[in-house]
Backbone bond lengths (Angstrom), bond angles and torsions (degrees), N, CA, C in turn:
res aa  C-N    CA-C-N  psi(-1)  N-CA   C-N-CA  omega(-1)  CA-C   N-CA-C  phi
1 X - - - 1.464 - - 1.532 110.40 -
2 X 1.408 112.90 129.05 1.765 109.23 166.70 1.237 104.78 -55.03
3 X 1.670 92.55 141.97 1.437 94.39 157.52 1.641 115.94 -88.41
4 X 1.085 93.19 161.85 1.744 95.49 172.60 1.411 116.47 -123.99
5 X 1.482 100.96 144.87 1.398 126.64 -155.34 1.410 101.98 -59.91
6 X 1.573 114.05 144.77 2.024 102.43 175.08 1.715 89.57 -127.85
7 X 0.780 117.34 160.44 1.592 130.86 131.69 1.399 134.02 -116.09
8 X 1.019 140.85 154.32 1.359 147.85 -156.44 1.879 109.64 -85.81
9 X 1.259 119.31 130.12 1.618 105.55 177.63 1.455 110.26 -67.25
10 X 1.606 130.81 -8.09 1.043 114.58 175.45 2.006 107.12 -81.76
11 X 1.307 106.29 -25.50 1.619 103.28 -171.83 2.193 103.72 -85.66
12 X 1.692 111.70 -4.02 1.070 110.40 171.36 1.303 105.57 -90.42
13 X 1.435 123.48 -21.57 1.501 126.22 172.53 1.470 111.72 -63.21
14 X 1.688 129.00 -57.47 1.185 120.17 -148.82 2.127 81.69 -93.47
15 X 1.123 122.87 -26.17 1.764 86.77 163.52 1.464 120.70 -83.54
16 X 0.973 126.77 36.36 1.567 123.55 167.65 1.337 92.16 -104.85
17 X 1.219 131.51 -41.76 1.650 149.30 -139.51 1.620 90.29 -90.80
18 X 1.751 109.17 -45.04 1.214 89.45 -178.86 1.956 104.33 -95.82
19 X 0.943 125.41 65.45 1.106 134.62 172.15 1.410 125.19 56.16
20 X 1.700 116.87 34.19 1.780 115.71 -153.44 1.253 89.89 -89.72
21 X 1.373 105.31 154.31 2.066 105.45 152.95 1.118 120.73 -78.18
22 X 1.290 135.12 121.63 1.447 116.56 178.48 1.353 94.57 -137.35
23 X 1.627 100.00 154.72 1.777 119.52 170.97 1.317 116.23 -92.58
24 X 1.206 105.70 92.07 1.765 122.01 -179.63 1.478 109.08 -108.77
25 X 1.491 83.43 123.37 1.979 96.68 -173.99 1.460 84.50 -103.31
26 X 1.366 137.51 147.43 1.408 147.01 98.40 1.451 131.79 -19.43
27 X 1.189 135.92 98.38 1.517 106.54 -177.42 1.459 113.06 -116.60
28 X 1.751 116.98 23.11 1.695 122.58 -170.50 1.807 82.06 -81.11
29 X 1.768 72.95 -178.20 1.870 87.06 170.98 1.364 110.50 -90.11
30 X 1.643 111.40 -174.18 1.110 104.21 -178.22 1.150 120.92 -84.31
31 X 1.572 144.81 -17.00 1.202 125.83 159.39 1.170 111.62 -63.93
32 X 1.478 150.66 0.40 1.327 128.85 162.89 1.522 114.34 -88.46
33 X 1.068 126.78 -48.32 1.526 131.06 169.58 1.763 110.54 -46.56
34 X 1.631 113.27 -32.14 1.343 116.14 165.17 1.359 101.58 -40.80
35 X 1.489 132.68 -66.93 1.511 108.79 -156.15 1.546 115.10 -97.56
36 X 1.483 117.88 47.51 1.723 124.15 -167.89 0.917 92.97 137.58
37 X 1.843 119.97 139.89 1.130 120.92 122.24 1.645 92.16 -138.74
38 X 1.540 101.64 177.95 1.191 116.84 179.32 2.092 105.17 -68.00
39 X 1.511 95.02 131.71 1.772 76.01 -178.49 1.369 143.36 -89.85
40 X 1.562 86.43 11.66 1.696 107.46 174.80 1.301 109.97 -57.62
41 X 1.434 84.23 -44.98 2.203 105.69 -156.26 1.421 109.27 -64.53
42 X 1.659 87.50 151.42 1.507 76.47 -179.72 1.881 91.27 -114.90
43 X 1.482 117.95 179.86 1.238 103.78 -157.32 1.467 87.52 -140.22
44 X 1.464 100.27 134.13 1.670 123.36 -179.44 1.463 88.77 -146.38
45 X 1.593 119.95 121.46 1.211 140.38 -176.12 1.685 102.48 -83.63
46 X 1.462 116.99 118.76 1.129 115.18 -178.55 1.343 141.29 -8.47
47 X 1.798 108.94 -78.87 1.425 108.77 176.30 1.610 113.93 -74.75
48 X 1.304 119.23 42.71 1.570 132.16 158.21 1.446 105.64 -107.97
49 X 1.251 122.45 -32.50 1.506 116.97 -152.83 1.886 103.96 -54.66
50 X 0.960 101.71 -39.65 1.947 102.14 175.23 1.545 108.10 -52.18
51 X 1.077 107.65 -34.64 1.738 107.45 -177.12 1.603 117.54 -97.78
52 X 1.570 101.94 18.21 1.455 119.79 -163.95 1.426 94.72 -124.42
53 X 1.083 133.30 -28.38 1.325 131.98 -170.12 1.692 132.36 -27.42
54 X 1.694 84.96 -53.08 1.592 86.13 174.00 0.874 101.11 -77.29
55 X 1.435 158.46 -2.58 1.900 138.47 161.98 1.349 116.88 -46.77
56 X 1.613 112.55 -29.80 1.672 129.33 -144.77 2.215 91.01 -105.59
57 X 1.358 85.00 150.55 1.562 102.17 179.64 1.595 120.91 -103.99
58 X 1.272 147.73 125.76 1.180 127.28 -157.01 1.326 93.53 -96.05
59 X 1.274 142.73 5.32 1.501 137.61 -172.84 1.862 95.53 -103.98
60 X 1.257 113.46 -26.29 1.366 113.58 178.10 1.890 118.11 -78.24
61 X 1.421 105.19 147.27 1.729 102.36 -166.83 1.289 98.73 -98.85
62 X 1.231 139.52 105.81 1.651 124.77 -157.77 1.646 95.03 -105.19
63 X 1.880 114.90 142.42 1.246 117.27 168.25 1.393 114.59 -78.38
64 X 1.093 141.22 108.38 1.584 125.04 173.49 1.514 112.81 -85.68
65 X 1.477 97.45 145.84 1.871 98.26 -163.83 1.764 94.02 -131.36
66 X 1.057 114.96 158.20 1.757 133.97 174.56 1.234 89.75 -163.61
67 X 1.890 98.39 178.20 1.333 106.42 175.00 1.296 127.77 -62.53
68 X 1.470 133.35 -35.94 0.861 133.72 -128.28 2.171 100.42 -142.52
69 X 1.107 121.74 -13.52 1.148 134.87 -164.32 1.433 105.65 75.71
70 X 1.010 136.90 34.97 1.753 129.56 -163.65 1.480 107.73 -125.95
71 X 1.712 122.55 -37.58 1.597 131.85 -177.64 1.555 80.55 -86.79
72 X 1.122 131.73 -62.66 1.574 137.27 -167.29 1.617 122.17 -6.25
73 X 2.149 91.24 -64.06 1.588 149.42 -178.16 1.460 91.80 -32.21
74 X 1.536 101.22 -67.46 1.325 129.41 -128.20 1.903 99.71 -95.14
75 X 1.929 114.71 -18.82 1.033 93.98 -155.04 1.940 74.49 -110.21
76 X 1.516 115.88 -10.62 1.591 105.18 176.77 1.450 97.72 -89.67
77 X 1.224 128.56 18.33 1.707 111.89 173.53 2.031 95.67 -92.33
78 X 1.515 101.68 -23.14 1.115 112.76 -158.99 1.433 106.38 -80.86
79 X 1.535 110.74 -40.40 1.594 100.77 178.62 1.387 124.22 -88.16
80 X 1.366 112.07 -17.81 1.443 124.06 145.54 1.527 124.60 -40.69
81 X 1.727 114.75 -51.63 1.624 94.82 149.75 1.054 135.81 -63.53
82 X 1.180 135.32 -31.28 1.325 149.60 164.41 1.217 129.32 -34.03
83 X 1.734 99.13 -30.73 1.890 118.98 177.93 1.910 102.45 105.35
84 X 1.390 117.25 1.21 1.583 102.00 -178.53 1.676 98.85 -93.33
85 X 1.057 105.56 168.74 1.549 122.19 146.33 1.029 114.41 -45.91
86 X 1.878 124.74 156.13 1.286 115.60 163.84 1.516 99.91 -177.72
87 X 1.215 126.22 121.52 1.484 133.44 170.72 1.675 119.20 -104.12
88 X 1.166 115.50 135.08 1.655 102.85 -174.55 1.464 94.52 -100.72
89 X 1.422 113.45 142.20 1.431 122.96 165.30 1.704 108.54 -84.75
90 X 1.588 129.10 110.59 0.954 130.64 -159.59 1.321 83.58 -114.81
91 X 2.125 93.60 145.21 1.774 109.86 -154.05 1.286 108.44 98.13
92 X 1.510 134.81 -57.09 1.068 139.83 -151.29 1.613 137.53 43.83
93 X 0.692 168.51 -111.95 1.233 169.34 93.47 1.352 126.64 -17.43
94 X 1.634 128.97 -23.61 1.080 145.85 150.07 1.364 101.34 -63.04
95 X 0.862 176.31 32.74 1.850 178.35 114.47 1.486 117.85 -97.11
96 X 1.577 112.87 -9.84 1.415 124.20 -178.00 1.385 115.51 -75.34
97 X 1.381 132.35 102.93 1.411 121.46 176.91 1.086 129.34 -124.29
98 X 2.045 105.21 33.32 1.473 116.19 178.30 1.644 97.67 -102.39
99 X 1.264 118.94 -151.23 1.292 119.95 -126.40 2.103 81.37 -104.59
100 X 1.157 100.89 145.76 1.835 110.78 -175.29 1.579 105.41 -125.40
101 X 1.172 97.86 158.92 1.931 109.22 -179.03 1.562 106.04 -140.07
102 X 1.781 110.73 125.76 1.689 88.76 172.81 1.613 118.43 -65.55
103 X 1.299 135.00 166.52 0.852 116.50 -174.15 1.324 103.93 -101.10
Protein backbone atom coordinates (compact mmCIF):
# COMPACT_ATOMS: atom_id res chain seq x y z
CA UNK A 1 0.00 0.00 0.00
CA UNK A 2 1.30 3.72 -0.69
CA UNK A 3 1.98 5.48 1.89
CA UNK A 4 0.51 8.79 2.08
CA UNK A 5 2.13 11.93 2.59
CA UNK A 6 1.33 13.76 6.24
CA UNK A 7 2.45 16.95 7.48
CA UNK A 8 2.33 18.03 10.93
CA UNK A 9 -0.49 20.78 12.16
CA UNK A 10 2.29 22.50 13.73
CA UNK A 11 4.33 22.84 10.14
CA UNK A 12 0.57 23.72 8.55
CA UNK A 13 0.46 26.41 11.24
CA UNK A 14 3.80 28.21 10.78
CA UNK A 15 3.08 28.22 6.71
CA UNK A 16 -0.16 29.90 7.06
CA UNK A 17 1.66 32.26 9.62
CA UNK A 18 4.15 32.75 7.12
CA UNK A 19 1.63 33.72 4.58
CA UNK A 20 1.44 30.26 2.25
CA UNK A 21 -1.67 29.37 0.17
CA UNK A 22 -2.70 26.20 1.00
CA UNK A 23 -5.70 23.80 0.04
CA UNK A 24 -7.17 22.79 3.31
CA UNK A 25 -10.24 20.61 3.24
CA UNK A 26 -11.99 20.02 6.64
CA UNK A 27 -13.44 16.69 6.62
CA UNK A 28 -15.20 16.57 10.53
CA UNK A 29 -18.92 17.13 10.76
CA UNK A 30 -20.56 20.01 11.29
CA UNK A 31 -20.88 20.17 14.87
CA UNK A 32 -17.21 19.88 15.14
CA UNK A 33 -16.07 22.59 12.71
CA UNK A 34 -18.97 24.58 14.71
CA UNK A 35 -16.49 25.30 17.43
CA UNK A 36 -13.08 26.11 15.07
CA UNK A 37 -11.94 25.46 12.08
CA UNK A 38 -8.94 26.52 10.41
CA UNK A 39 -10.12 29.60 8.13
CA UNK A 40 -8.34 28.84 5.11
CA UNK A 41 -10.18 25.46 4.86
CA UNK A 42 -12.75 24.89 3.15
CA UNK A 43 -15.05 22.15 4.61
CA UNK A 44 -16.53 19.01 2.87
CA UNK A 45 -17.65 16.58 5.63
CA UNK A 46 -16.17 13.26 4.95
CA UNK A 47 -18.76 10.79 3.79
CA UNK A 48 -19.57 13.62 1.04
CA UNK A 49 -16.18 13.81 -0.37
CA UNK A 50 -17.26 11.12 -3.32
CA UNK A 51 -20.07 13.45 -4.19
CA UNK A 52 -17.59 16.36 -3.90
CA UNK A 53 -15.18 15.30 -6.31
CA UNK A 54 -15.71 17.54 -9.05
CA UNK A 55 -15.10 20.62 -6.59
CA UNK A 56 -11.39 19.18 -6.13
CA UNK A 57 -8.39 19.80 -8.74
CA UNK A 58 -6.02 16.98 -9.52
CA UNK A 59 -3.05 19.41 -10.11
CA UNK A 60 -3.82 20.84 -6.56
CA UNK A 61 -1.98 19.07 -3.25
CA UNK A 62 -4.89 19.28 -0.79
CA UNK A 63 -4.19 19.15 3.21
CA UNK A 64 -6.95 17.03 4.67
CA UNK A 65 -7.75 17.88 8.34
CA UNK A 66 -10.24 16.03 11.10
CA UNK A 67 -9.90 15.95 14.58
CA UNK A 68 -7.75 13.56 15.21
CA UNK A 69 -5.55 12.68 11.95
CA UNK A 70 -7.58 9.34 11.62
CA UNK A 71 -10.89 10.44 9.07
CA UNK A 72 -8.05 12.69 7.41
CA UNK A 73 -5.76 9.11 6.77
CA UNK A 74 -8.53 7.49 5.46
CA UNK A 75 -10.19 10.17 3.18
CA UNK A 76 -6.36 11.22 1.53
CA UNK A 77 -5.70 7.44 0.98
CA UNK A 78 -8.98 7.80 -0.88
CA UNK A 79 -8.34 10.65 -3.21
CA UNK A 80 -5.02 9.47 -3.90
CA UNK A 81 -6.80 6.48 -5.50
CA UNK A 82 -8.87 8.50 -7.24
CA UNK A 83 -5.70 10.21 -9.06
CA UNK A 84 -5.77 13.70 -6.81
CA UNK A 85 -3.19 14.86 -4.50
CA UNK A 86 -3.64 14.52 -0.93
CA UNK A 87 -1.61 15.14 2.32
CA UNK A 88 -2.99 14.12 5.77
CA UNK A 89 -2.48 16.61 8.54
CA UNK A 90 -1.41 14.18 11.34
CA UNK A 91 -2.69 15.32 15.00
CA UNK A 92 -5.46 16.89 13.35
CA UNK A 93 -7.04 19.62 14.89
CA UNK A 94 -6.30 18.34 18.32
CA UNK A 95 -2.44 19.50 17.77
CA UNK A 96 -3.61 22.76 16.00
CA UNK A 97 -2.63 25.83 17.97
CA UNK A 98 -2.78 28.54 15.30
CA UNK A 99 -5.48 30.80 14.88
CA UNK A 100 -9.43 28.98 14.47
CA UNK A 101 -12.88 30.42 13.20
CA UNK A 102 -16.35 28.90 14.09
CA UNK A 103 -17.62 28.00 11.06
Amino acid sequence: MKMIPTITAEEVRQKLENGENLALIDVREDVEVAEGMIPQAEHIVMNTIPDNLDRLDKETDYIIICRSGMRSENVSRYLIENGYKATNMTGGMLEYTGETAPK
